[in-house]
C-alpha positions, -999 to +999 in steps of 0.1 A: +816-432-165+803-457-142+809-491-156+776-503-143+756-477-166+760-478-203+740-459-228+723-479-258+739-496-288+731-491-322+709-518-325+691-509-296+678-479-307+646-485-320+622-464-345+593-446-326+608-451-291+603-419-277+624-405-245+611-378-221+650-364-201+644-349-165+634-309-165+659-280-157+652-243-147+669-219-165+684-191-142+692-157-146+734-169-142+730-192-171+724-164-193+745-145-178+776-174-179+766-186-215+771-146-224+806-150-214+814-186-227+800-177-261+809-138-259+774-132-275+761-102-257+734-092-279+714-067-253+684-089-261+700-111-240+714-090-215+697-050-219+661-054-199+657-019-211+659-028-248+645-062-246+611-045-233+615-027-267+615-058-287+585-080-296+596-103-269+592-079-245+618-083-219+652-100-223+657-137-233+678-164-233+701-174-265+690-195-287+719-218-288+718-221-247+684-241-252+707-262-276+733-264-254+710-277-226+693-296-244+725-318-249+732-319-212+694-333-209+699-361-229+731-368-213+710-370-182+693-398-197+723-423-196+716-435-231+743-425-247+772-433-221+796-452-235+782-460-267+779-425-287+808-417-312+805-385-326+776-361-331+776-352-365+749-329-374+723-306-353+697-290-370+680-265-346+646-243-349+637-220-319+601-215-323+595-199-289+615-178-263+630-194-231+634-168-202+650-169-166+631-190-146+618-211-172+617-251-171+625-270-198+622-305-208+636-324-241+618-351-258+633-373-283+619-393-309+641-420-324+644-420-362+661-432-389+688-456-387+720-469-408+748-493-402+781-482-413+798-499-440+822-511-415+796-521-396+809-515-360+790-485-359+759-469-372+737-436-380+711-427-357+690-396-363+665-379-336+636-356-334+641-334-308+612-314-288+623-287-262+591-272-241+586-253-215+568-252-183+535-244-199+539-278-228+551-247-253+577-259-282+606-236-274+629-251-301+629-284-323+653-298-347+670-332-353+704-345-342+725-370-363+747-395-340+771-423-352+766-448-323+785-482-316+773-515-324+772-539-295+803-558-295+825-535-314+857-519-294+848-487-276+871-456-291 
């Protein structure tokens, strides 16, 4: 991590503040690698012929690569370097299909927040938004962090 950049600290996050990442096409070799990191090669993924049977209508990308993406663009953003320490919970919907050659962009919506009792570190839950090119929700959930307090030791 550079030392220069450092994401935010618990009691920076602030209710309402909302955070558009930077966009990223989706390519046909994303699929393609996710297929074989995940070994989920469900030919709706990776059969044209029998995705063009499908509602869809021609093959798609998983699900869980727009949530897996979706984590690398809010990385992008810096705010959590440094200061995040653990995810806890994702809760993901996909409302909408993501295809090669797609771009995506997240949004996310700052929540709730709790200290912990120990109070070095606290709960911050998100609304996330993932659309595409065209402003379509792809997928939408909400992410659960536990993120340091300023001034307490990093882990």
């Amino acid at each position: 991590m550079d030392s220069r950049r450092r994401g935010l600290f618990f009691d920076e996050f602030e209710q309402g503040l909302s955070i558009l990442t930077p966009r990223r096409t989706i390519s046909e070799a994303d699929i393609v690698n996710f297929a074989g990191l995940s070994g989920d090669f469900n030919p709706l993924h990776m059969d044209e012929e029998f995705a063009r049977t499908t509602p869809h209508g021609g093959r798609i990308a998983h699900g869980m690569l727009s949530a897996a993406v979706s984590s690398g663009l809010a990385a992008l953003t810096g705010i959590f370097d440094g200061t995040v320490v653990a995810l806890l919970e994702v809760d993901a919907r996909f409302v909408g299909v993501v295809r090669a050659g797609d771009t995506v962009q997240l949004e996310l919506e700052f929540g709730a927040k709790k200290k912990a009792p120990q109070g070095d570190s606290g709960l911050v839950v998100l609304k996330t938004t993932l659309r595409n090119q065209r402003s379509e929700v792809v997928s939408e959930g909400k992410w659960k962090l536990l993120v340091r307090c300023a001034g307490a030791p990093s882990q």
